[in-house]
C-alpha positions as CSV (number, residue, x, y, z in Angstrom):
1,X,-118.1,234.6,71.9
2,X,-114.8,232.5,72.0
3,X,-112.9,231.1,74.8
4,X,-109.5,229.8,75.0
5,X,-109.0,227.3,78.0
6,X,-105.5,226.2,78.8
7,X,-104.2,222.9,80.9
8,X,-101.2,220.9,81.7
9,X,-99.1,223.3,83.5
10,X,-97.3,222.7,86.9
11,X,-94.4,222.0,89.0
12,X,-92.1,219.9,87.5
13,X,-87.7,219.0,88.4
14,X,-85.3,220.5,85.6
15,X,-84.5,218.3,82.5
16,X,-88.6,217.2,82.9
17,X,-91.6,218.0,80.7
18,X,-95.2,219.2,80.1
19,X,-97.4,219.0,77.6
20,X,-99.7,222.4,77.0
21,X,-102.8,222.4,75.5
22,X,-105.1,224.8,74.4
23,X,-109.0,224.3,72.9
24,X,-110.6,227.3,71.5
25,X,-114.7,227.2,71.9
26,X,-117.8,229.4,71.0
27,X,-118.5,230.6,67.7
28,X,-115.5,230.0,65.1
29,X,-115.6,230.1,62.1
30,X,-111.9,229.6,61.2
31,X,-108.8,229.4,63.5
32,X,-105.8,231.3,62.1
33,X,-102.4,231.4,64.0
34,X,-102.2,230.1,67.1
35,X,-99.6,230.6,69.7
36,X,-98.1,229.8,73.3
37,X,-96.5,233.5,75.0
38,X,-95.1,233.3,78.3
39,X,-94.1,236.2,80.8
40,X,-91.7,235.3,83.9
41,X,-91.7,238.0,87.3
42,X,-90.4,241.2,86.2
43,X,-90.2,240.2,82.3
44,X,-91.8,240.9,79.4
45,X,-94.0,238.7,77.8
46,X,-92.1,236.7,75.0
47,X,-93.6,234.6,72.1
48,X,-92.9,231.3,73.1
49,X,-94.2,229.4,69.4
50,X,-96.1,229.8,67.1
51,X,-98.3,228.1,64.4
52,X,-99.9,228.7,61.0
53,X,-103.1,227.2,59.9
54,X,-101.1,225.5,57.7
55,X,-98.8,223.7,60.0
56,X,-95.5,227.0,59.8
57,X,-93.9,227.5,62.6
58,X,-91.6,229.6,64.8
59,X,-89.9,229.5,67.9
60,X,-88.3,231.4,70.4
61,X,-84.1,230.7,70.2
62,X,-84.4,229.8,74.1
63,X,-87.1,226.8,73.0
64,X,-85.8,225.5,70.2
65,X,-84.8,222.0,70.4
66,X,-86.0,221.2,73.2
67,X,-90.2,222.8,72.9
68,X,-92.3,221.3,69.9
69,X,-96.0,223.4,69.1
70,X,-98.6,221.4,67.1
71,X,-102.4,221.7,66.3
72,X,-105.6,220.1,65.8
73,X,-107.4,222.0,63.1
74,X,-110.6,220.0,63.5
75,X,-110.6,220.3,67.6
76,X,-109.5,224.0,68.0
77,X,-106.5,223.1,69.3
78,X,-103.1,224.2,69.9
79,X,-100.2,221.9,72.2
80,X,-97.2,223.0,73.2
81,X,-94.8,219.7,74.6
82,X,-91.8,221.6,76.1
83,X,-88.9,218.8,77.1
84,X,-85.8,219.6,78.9
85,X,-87.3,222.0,81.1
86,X,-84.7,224.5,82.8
87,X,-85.5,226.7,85.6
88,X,-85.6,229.9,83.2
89,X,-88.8,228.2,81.6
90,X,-90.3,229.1,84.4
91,X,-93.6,231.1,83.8
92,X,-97.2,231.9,83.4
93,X,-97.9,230.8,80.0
94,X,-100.6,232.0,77.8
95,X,-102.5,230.7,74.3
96,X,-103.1,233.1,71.9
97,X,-105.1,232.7,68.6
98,X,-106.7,234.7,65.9
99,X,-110.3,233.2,65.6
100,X,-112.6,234.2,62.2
101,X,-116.2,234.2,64.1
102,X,-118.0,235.0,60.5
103,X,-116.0,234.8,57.0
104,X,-115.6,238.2,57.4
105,X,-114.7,239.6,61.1
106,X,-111.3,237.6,62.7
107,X,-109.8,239.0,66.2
108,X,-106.8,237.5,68.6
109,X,-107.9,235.9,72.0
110,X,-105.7,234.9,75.0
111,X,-106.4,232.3,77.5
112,X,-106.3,233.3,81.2
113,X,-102.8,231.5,81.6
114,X,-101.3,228.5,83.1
115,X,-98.0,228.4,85.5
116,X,-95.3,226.2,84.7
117,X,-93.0,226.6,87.8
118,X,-89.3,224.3,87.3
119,X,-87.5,223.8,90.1
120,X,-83.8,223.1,90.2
């Protein structure tokens, strides 16, 4: 069983920022890529960032610059500090990792989602 538990969204004033973060828990045997998706009212969901075990990442054009992902390997967890916030950031966001529970079985998990509402 593994559970992904999200914090630090909120209302924040454009140009502000947030700090995300994400802990995975249960059994885990090895955390893979993690990653922070978000989906606005009437959009698709969009990868937001995203990070290897190994420290690689990616980012979404509309983040980068201004969003910065990073992880604790020994903690489970994955942060997302997003500065410069403009209105369009505006979503629910949602952690997403692929968890090893044995050496030999690995799946993706999501977290149940945090808003981050910025107003203009």
């Amino acid at each position: 069983q593994v559970q992904l538990v999200e914090s630090g969204g909120g209302l924040v004033q454009a140009g502000g920022s947030l700090r995300l973060s994400c802990a995975a828990s249960g059994t885990i045997f090895k955390t893979n890529a993690m990653g922070w998706y978000r989906q606005a009212p009437g959009k698709q969901r969009e990868l937001v960032a995203r990070i290897t075990s190994s420290g690689n990442t990616n980012y979404a054009i509309s983040v980068k610059g201004r969003f910065t992902i990073s992880r604790d390997n020994a903690k489970n967890t994955v942060y997302l500090q997003m500065n410069s916030l403009k209105p369009e950031d505006t979503a629910v966001y949602y952690c997403n990792a692929e968890i090893w529970t044995i050496a030999t079985i690995s799946d993706d998990y999501w977290g149940q989602g945090t808003q981050v509402t910025v107003s203009s």
